[in-house]
DONU-560127 format. One record per residue: x, y, z of N, C-alpha, C in turn. Coordinates in steps of 0.02 Angstrom, whole numbers, plus 50000, padded with zeros to 5 digits. Example, Ala and Ser with C-alpha at 12.3 -4.5 7.8 and 13.67 -1.06 7.14 Angstrom:
! residues 2
506604971650390506154977550390506604983550390
506424988850354506844994750357506455000250394
! end
This chain:
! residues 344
470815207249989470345212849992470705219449983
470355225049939470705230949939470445233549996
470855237650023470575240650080470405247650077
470715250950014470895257950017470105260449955
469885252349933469275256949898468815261049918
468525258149983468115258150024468365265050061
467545271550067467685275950117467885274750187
468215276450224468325275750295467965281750342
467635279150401468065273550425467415267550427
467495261150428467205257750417467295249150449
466595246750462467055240250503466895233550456
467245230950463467085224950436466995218450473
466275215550445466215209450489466035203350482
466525197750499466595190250492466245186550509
465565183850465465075181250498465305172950516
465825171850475466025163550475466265163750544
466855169850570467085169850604466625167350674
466155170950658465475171050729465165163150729
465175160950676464885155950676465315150350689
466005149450711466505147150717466505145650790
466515154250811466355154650877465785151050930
465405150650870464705150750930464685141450932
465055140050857464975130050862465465127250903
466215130650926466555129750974466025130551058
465875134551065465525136051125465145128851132
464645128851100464165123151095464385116151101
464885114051051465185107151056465515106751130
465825111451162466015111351223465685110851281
464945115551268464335112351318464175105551294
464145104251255464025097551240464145092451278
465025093051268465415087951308465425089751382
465495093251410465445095751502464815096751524
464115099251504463635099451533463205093451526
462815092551588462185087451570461635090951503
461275095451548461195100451468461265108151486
460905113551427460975120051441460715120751365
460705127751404460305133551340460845140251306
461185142251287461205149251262460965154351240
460925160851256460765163951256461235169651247
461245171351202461835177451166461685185151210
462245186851236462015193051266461915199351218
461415200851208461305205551120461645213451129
461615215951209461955220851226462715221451197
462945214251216463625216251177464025219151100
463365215551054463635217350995462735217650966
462595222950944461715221950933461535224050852
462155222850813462075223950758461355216850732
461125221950688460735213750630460995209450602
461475210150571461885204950574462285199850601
462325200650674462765196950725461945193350752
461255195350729460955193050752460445187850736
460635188150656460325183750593460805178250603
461485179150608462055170950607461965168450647
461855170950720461695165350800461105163450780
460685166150774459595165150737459655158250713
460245157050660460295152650605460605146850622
461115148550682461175142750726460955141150782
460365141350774459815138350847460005144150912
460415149150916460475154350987459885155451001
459895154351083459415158851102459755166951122
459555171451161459465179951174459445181251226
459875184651251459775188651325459545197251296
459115198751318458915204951301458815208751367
458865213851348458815218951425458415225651437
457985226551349457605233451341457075230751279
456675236851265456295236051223456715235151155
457175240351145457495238451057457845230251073
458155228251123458385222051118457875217051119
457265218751122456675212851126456405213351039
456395218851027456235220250961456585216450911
457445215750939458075212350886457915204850887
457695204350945457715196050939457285193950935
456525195950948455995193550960455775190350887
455635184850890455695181050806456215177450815
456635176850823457375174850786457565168050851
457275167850922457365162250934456825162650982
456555154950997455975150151029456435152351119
456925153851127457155153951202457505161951209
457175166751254457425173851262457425173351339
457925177751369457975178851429458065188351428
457425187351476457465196451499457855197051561
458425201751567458625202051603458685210251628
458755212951695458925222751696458675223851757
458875227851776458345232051846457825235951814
457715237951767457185243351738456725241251704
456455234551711456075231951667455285237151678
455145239151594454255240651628453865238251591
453305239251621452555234651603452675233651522
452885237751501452465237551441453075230551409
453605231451430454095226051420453905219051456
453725219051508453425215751547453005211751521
452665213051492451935212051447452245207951416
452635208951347452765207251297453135201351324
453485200551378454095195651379453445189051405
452965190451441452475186351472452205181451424
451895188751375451345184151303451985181651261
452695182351269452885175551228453505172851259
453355172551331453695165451357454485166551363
454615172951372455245175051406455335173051446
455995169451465455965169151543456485175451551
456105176851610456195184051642456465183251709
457105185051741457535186451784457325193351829
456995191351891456695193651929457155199651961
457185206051946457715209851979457535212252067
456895212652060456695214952135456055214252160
455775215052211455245215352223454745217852225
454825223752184454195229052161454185223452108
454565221252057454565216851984454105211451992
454125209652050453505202152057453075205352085
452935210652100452355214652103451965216352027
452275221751990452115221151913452045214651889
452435208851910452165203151860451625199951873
451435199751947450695196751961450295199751935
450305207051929449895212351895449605209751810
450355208851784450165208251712450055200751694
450215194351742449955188551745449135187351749
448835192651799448085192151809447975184951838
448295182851897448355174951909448545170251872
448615169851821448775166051763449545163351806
449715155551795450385155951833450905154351797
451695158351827452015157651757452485158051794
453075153651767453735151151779454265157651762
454725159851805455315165151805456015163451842
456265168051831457135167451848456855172751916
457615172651965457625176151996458305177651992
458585185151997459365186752003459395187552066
460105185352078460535186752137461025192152141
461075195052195461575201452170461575206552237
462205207452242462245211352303462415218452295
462435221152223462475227452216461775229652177
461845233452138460955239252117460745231452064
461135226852060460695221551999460495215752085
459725213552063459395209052104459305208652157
459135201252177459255201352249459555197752296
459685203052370460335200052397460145194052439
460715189752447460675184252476460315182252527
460095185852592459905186052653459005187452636
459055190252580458135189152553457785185852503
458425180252477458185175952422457645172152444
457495168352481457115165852528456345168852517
456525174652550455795178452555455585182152490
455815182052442455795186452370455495178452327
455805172652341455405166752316454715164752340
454665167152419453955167552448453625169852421
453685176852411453225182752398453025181052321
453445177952267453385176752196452855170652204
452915164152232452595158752232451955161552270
451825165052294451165168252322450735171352280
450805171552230450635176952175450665173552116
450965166252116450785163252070451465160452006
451925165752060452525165552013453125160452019
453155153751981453605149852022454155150251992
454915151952031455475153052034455975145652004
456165145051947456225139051925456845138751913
457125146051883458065148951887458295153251938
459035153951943459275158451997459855160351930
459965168451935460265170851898460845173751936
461505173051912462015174651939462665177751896
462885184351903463495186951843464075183951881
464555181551826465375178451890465645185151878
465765189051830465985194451810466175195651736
466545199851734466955202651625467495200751650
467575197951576468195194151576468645190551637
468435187251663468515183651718469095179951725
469735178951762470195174551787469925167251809
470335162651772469985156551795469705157551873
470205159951915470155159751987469645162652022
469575167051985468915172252009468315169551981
468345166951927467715163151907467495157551950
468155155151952467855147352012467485149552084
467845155252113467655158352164467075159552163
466725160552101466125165752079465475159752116
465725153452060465315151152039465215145052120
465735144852148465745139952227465275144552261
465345151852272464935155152302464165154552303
464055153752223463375152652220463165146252221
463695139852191463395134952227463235134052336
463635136052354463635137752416462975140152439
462875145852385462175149352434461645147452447
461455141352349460985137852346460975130252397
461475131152391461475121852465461275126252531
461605132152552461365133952618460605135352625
460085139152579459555139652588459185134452551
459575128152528459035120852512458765122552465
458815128752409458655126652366458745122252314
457955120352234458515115352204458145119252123
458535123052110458155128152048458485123151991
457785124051937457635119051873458395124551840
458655130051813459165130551781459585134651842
460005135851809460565139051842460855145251778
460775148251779460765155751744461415160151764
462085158351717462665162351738462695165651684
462915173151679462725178651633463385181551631
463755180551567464285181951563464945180051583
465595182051592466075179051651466565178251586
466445174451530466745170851463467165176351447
468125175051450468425181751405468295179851336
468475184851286468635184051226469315181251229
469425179451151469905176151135470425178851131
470565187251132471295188151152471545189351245
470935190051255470935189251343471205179351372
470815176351334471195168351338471855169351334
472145170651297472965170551281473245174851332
472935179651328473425183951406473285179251470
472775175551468472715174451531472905165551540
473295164551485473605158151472473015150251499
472475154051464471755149651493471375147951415
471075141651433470415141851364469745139951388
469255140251327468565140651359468575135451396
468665130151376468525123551413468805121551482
469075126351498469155126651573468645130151615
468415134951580467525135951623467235132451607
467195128551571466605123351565466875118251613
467205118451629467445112351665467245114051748
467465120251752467225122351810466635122251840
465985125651797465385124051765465105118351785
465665111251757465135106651784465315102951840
465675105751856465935102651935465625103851979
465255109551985464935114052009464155112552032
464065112151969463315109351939463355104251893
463175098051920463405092951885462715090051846
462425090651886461525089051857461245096351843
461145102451828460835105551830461035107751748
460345111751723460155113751662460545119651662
461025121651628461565128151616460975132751579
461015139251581460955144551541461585148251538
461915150551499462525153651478462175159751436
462415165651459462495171651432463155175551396
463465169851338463975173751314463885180351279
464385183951270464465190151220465235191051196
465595193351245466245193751209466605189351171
466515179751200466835178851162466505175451094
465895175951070465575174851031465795180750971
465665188051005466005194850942466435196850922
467195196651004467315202751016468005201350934
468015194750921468495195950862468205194450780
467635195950783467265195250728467105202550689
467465207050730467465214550693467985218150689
468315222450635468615225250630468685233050620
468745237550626468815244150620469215248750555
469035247450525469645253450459469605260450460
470205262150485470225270350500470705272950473
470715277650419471355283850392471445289050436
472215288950414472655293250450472585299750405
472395304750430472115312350397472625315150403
472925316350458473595321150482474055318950518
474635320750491474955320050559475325326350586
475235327450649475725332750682476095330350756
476675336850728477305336650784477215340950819
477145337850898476925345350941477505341450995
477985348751008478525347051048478855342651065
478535336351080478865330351103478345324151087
477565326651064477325321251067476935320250986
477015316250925476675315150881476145312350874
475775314950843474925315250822474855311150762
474345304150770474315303750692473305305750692
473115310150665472435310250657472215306550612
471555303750654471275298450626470265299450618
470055298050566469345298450558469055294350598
469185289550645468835288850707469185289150783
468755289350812468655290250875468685286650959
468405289351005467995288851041467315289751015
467065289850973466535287750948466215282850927
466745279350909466775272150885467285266250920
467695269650951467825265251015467905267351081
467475266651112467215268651180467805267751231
468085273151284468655272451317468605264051369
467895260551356467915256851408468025249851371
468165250751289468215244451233469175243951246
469445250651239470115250751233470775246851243
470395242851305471145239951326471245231151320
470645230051247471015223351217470755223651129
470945230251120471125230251051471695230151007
472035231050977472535228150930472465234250867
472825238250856473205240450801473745239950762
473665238750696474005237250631474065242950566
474445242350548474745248250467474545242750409
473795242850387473755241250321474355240850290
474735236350243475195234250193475645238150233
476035235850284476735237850330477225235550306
477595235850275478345232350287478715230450344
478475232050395478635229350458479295231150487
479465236450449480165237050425480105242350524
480845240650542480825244250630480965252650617
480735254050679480585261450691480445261950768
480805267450785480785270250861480245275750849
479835277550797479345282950792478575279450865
478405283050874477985284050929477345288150910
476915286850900476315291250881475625289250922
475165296250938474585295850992474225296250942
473605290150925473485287750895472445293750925
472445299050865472015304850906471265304350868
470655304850876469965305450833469965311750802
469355312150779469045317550739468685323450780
468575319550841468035326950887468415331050921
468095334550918468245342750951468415342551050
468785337551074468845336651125469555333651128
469785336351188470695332551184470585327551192
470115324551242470205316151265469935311651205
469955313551151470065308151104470405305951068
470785302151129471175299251088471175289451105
471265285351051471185279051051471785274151078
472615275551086473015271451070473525275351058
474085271051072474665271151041474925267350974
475495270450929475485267450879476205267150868
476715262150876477265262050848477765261150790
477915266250754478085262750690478035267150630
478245270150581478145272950525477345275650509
477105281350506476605283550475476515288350436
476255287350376476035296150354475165294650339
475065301050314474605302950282474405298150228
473785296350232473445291450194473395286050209
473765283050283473925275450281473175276750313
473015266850317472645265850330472745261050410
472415261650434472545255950508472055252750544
471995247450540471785241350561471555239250618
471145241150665470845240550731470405234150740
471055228150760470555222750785470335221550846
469895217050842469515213250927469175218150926
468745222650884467975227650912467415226350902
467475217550914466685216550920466475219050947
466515218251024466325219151083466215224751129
465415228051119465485234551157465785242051090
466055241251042466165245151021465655246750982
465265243850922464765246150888464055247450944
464095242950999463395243451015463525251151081
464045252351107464175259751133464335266251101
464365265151014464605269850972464135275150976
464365280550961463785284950950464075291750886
463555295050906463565300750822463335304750838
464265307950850464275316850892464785318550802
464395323950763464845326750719464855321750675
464825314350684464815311650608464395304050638
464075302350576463575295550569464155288450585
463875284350610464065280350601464105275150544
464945272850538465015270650492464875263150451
464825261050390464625257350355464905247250375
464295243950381464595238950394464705232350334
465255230550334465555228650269465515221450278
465135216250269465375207850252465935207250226
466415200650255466835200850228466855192550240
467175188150189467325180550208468085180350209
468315184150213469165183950201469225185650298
469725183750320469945186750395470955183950389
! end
């Protein structure tokens, strides 16, 4: 691929790659779960395109707003609403087509009896001891109050966390088996939302997927999985192409300016991305460069960059599936062009 035809800055994205991703995931529920559902977390990467390749391989959707109901709605037979802010009018829509919907609180099964009109209809309930769901000591009475109204509680929804340590995951997930044996319940799925690192988080953490799955079904050995991946379904299916505009020497510390940003990678994407020098020679260098954006603010800056630069190079920002296009925004310039590519 030329890289230098193409205006910058610009991302490019590997749909084989995604689809690679998402048949690994699957063959692995395969083998460790009795069964389960997926459900792509669309927050993470909400391009149309990341959302036509899962569509095409049977994904279902975790959605969390009206534009994320809009992206998926069509594209798969299984959606999960999930958020504290759900409103009616979302509400509505997830009802008349069979969302299952993750109960954040108890005003929420208030609105849903509302927009049920008695009609009775099967939902998730989240668990959660901070501003998401509800906490443990009222699961009990939040399943009362739903089955009173018509609403029967059939999932329990639970986050292990981002990017998760095997250890902390296991912890996650004993806890909630724990909670459900102490209050006797026996919920038709089990709804874990997220937890999955990406694939350069595996290698740091000298772990692979199939060790949460394994965990997974130890856990829950009979029960119907719902899985809410995102990171590691995107986060290496995109790439970033950004030119170096300037460079400057200011006292002790070198600048290479670059046409993106914090605009395009969000300070909270930063710390499992990967920078590269288009056509490097690889050749060594003690040069040191603060790798700076385009906006009118000091704190933008993306990275460090070691190694030979001038003016015109081009550089290579991998692992931004995840969180970077869908937090980007357009302060001073549009966001940039997204490029297919079958080469990686």
């Amino acid at each position: 691929m030329d890289y230098f035809k193409m205006k910058t800055p610009y991302f490019l994205f590997y749909p084989e790659v995604l689809r690679k991703n998402y048949q690994e995931l699957n063959a692995l529920c395969k083998k460790h779960l009795k069964d389960f559902k997926i459900a792509y977390s669309v927050k993470t990467n909400s391009m149309k395109e990341v959302i036509d390749v899962l569509s095409s391989e049977g994904c279902g959707f975790e959605v969390a707003s009206i534009n994320e109901i809009q992206l998926a709605k069509g594209k798969s037979n299984f959606i999960v609403f999930n958020g504290p802010c759900k409103t009616e009018q979302e509400l509505k829509i997830a009802v008349e087509n069979n969302f299952l919907i993750n109960i954040d609180s108890i005003s929420e099964i208030n609105k849903l009896a509302k927009i049920a009109k008695g009609k009775s209809i099967e939902e998730g309930l989240r668990i959660g001891e901070d501003k998401f769901g509800i906490e443990k000591t009222k699961i009990k009475e939040a399943i009362e109050c739903a089955e009173s109204k018509n609403i029967k509680i059939v999932s329990l929804h639970f986050h292990p966390g981002t990017q998760a340590t095997l250890e902390k995951y296991e912890q996650a997930i004993k806890e909630l088996s724990e909670t459900i044996s102490n209050l006797s319940l026996n919920p038709k799925f089990i709804d874990l939302g997220g937890g999955f690192p990406d694939k350069l988080q595996l290698k740091n953490l000298n772990a692979n997927l199939e060790d949460y799955l394994k965990i997974i079904a130890r856990y829950f050995p009979e029960k119907t999985i719902i899985l809410e991946p995102g990171r590691f379904l995107v986060s290496d299916t995109l790439e970033l192409i950004t030119k170096v505009h300037a460079i400057k020497e200011k006292k002790s510390i070198s600048y290479a300016i670059l046409d993106a940003g914090i605009n395009l990678l969000p300070k909270s994407s930063l710390s499992q991305i990967r920078f590269s020098k288009i056509n490097s020679n690889n050749s060594k260098s003690s040069k040191r460069y603060v790798l700076a954006g385009p906006l009118l603010f000091a704190s933008d800056e993306i990275g460090i960059y070691n190694g030979e630069l001038e003016e015109g190079d081009l550089i290579k920002i991998e692992n931004t599936g995840a969180y970077c296009y869908s937090l980007s925004f357009e302060m001073s310039y549009k966001k940039p062009k997204i490029i297919l590519s079958k080469e990686h």
